[in-house]
C-alpha positions in Angstrom: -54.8 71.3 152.1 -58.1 72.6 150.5 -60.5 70.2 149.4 -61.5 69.4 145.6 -64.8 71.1 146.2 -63.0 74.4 147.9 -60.6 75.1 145.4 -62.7 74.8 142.5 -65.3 77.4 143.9 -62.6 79.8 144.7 -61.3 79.3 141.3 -64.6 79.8 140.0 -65.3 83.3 141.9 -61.7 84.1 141.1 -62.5 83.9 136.9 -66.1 85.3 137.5 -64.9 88.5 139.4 -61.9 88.8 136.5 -64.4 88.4 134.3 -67.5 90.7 135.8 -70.1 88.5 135.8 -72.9 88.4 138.2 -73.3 85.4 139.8 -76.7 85.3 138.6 -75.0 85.5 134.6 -72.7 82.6 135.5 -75.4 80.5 136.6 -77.2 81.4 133.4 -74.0 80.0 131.3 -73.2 77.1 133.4 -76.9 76.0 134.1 -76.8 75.8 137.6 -79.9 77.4 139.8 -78.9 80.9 141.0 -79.7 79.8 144.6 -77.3 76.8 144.0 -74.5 79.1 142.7 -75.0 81.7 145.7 -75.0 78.9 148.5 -71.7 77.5 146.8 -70.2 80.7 146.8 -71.0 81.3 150.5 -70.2 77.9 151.3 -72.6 76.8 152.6 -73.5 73.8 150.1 -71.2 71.3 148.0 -71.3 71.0 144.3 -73.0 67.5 142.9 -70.9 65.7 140.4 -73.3 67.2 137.7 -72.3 70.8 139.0 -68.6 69.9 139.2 -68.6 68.7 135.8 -70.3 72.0 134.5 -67.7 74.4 136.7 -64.9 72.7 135.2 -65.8 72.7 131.4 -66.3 76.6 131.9 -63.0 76.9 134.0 -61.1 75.9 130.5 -57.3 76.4 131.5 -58.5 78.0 135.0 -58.8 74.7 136.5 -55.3 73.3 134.9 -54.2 72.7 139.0 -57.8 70.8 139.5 -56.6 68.3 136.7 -55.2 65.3 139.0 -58.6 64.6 140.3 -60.4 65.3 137.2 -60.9 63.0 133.9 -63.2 63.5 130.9 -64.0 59.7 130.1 -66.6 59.9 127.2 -68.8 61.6 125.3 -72.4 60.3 124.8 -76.1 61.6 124.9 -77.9 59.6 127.0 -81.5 60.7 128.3 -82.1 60.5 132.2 -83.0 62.0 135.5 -80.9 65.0 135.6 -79.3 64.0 138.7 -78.7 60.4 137.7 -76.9 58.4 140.4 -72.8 58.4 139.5 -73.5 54.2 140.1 -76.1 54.3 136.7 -73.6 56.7 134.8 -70.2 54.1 135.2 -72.9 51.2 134.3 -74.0 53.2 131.2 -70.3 54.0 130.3 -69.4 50.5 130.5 -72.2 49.7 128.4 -71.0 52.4 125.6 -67.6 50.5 125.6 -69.4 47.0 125.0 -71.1 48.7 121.9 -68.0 50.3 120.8 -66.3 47.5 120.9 -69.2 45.1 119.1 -70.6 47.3 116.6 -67.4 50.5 116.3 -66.0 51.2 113.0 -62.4 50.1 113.7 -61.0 53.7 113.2 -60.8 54.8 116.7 -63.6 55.6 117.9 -63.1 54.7 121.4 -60.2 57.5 121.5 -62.6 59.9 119.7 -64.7 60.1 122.9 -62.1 62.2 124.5 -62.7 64.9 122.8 -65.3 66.7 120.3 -65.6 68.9 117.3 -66.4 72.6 118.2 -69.7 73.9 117.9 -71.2 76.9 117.3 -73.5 78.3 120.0 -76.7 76.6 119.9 -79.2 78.2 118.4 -82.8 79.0 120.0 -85.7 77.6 117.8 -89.1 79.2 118.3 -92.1 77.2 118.7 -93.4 77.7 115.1 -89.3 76.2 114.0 -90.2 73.1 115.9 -93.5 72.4 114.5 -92.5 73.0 111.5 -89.6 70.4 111.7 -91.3 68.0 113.2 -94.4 68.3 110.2 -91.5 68.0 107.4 -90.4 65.0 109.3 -94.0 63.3 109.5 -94.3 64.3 105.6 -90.8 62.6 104.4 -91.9 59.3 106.5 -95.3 59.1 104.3 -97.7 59.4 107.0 -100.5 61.5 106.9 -101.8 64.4 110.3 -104.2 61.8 111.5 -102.0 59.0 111.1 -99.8 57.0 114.0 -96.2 57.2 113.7 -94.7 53.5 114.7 -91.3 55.2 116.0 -90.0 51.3 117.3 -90.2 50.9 113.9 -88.7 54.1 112.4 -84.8 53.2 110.8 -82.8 56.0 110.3 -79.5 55.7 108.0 -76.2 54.9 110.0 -78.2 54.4 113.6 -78.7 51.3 115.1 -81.2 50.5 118.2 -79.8 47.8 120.9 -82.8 46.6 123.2 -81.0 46.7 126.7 -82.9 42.9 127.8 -81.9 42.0 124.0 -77.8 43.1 124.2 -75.4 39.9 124.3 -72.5 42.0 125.2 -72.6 43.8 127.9 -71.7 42.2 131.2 -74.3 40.8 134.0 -73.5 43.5 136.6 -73.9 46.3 134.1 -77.4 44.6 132.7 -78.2 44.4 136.6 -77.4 47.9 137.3 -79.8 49.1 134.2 -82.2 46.9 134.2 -83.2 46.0 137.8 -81.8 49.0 140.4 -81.9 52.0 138.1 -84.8 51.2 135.4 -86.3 54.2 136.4 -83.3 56.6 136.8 -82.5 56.5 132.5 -84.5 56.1 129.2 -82.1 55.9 126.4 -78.0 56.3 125.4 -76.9 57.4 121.8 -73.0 56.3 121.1 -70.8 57.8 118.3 -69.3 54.8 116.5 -67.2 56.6 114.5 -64.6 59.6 114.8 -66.9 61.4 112.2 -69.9 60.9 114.4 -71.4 59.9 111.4 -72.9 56.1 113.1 -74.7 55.6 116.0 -76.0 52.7 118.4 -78.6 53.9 120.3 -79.4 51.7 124.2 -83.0 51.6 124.7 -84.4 50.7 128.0 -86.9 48.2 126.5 -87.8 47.7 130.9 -90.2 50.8 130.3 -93.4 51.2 129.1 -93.8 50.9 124.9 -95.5 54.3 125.3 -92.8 55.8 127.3 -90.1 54.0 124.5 -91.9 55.5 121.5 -90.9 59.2 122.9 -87.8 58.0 124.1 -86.2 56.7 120.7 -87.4 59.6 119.0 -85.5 62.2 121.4 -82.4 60.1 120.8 -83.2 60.4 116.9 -84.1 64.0 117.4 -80.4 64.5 119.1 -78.2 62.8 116.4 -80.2 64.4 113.5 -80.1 67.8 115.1 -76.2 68.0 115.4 -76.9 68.4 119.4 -73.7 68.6 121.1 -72.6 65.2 123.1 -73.3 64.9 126.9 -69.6 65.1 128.4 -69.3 62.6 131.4 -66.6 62.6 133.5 -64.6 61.0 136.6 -64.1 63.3 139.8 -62.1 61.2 142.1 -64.3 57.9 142.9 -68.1 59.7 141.1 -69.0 60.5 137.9 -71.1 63.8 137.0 -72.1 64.8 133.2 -72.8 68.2 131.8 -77.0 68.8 130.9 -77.9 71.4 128.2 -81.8 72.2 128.5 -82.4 74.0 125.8 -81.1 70.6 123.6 -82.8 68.6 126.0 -86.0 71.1 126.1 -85.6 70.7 121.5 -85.5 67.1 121.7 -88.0 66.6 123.7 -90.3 69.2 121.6 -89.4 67.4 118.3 -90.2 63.8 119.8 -93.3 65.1 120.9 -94.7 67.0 118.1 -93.6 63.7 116.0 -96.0 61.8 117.7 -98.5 64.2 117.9 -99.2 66.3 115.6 -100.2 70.1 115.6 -103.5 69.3 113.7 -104.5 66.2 115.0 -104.4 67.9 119.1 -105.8 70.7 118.0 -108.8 69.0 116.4 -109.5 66.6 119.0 -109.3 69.9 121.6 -112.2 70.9 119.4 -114.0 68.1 119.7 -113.7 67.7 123.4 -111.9 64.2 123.2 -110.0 63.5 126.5 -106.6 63.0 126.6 -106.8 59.5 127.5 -108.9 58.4 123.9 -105.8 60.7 121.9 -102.9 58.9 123.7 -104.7 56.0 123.0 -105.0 56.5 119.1 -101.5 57.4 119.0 -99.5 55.3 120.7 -98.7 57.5 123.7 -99.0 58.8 127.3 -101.9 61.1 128.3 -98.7 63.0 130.3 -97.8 63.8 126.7 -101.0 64.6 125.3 -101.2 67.2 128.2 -97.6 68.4 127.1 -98.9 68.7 123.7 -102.0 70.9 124.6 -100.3 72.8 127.0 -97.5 73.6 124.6 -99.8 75.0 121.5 -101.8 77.4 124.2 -104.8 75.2 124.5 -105.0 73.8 127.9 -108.3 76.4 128.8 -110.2 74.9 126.1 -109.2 71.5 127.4 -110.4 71.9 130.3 -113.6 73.8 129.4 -112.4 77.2 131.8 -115.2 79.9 130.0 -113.9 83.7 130.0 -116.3 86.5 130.4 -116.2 90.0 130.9 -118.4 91.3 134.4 -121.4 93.6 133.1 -121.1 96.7 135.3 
């Protein structure tokens, strides 16, 4: 017989060629690299769990004879390295079960994981969008352009923060697993409480850098007040893979930024010729995201002090 891997590529050239898509357009859809897709196809690589998870969920009803080896367990968000070990992903799931279990509405919500409300395609915000967000954001908490923003400190309605080191409930080989052998492999996990989706605990890896926190908690606010669609996480066989939308990812991250930083205050300080370092400094933050910051509002050749001329003939 076949193996997994086999039959779900053949049943994924099978729907693209019904369908007429370029494997180039499929990759686009599922977000897998093109060279990824094309080795696949060829057979000359394997799908990682991540993949898997992303053929399936486009497969629909297409991969109804792949089911037996195939479970959808939850849906989170969590934030970490896109190819996150399958180990780190069962220890964060066990984790969102503790939390549903300690802090869950009563109503469900553990059976509301399986599946999720429909949405609507997601739609592309342009630069200006996010800035603009992130500005009316600053302004409803109070604080001023050149003020800090104390995000550890932030409360937003119906969304609790657990401190992983600071959790009583979940187990000694899950706290192991996150906090010793995969610290650096995930930063945060949001987890519905309700079937409404309406409150949140949110796992913080408090074994991380406050600066690297700060951002951290803010993408996971970013997610939950957006409407971003949950990460879906499921079991293939013995693994676990999850599904990764970058242009969420990409808002979030933008958002959590741009709340830390804001437009004027980078600009100015590009101005002035302070170095990243003395901003990340005033601000609570990494120079890595200063740099972000400049490089995302078009001013890294004035940070660096690159000087343009036109050659005299």
């Amino acid at each position: 017989m076949a193996s997994f891997e086999s039959r779900l590529i053949n049943a994924v050239i099978a729907k693209r060629e019904r369908l007429g898509l370029s494997i180039r357009a499929l990759a686009a859809v599922v977000g897998i690299s093109f060279s990824s897709l094309a080795r696949m196809e060829r057979g000359e690589g394997q799908p990682d769990n991540n993949s898997k998870v992303r053929l399936i969920e486009w497969l629909g009803e297409d991969a109804a004879d792949l089911a037996d080896e195939f479970e959808r367990v939850a849906l989170v968000h969590f934030r970490a390295m896109k190819n996150v070990q399958s180990g780190t992903v069962h220890a964060l799931l066990r984790a969102a079960s503790c939390l549903k279990m300690e802090f869950g509405q009563n109503d469900g919500a553990a059976e509301a994981t399986q599946t999720a409300p429909e949405h609507e395609p997601y739609p592309e915000l342009s630069k200006d969008q996010l800035e603009a967000i992130a500005a009316k954001f600053r302004e409803d908490l109070g604080i001023g352009p050149q003020d800090r923003l104390e995000s550890l400190k932030l409360e937003v309605e119906s969304v609790r923060v657990i401190r992983l080191t600071k959790s009583d409930c979940i187990d000694q080989r899950t706290m192991s697993r996150l906090r010793d052998e995969a610290c650096s492999e995930w930063s945060a996990m949001s987890v519905p409480l309700d079937r409404q989706m309406e409150s949140w605990a949110v796992l913080l890896n408090d074994c991380h850098t406050q600066e690297r926190q700060r951002v951290t908690l803010l993408e996971e606010y970013w997610h939950i007040l957006m409407g971003h669609k949950l990460t879906k996480v499921a079991r293939i066989a013995d693994a676990y893979g999850r599904t990764y939308d970058n242009a969420e990812e990409h808002d979030a991250y933008y958002l959590a930024s741009a709340s830390l930083l804001p437009k004027k205050a980078v600009q100015e300080a590009v101005a002035k010729g302070v170095p990243a370092a003395k901003v990340a400094k005033r601000f609570g933050t990494s120079p890595e995201l200063v740099e972000y910051r400049i490089k995302r509002l078009g001013l890294w050749r004035e940070h660096v002090g690159k000087k343009v001329a036109l050659a005299e003939n």
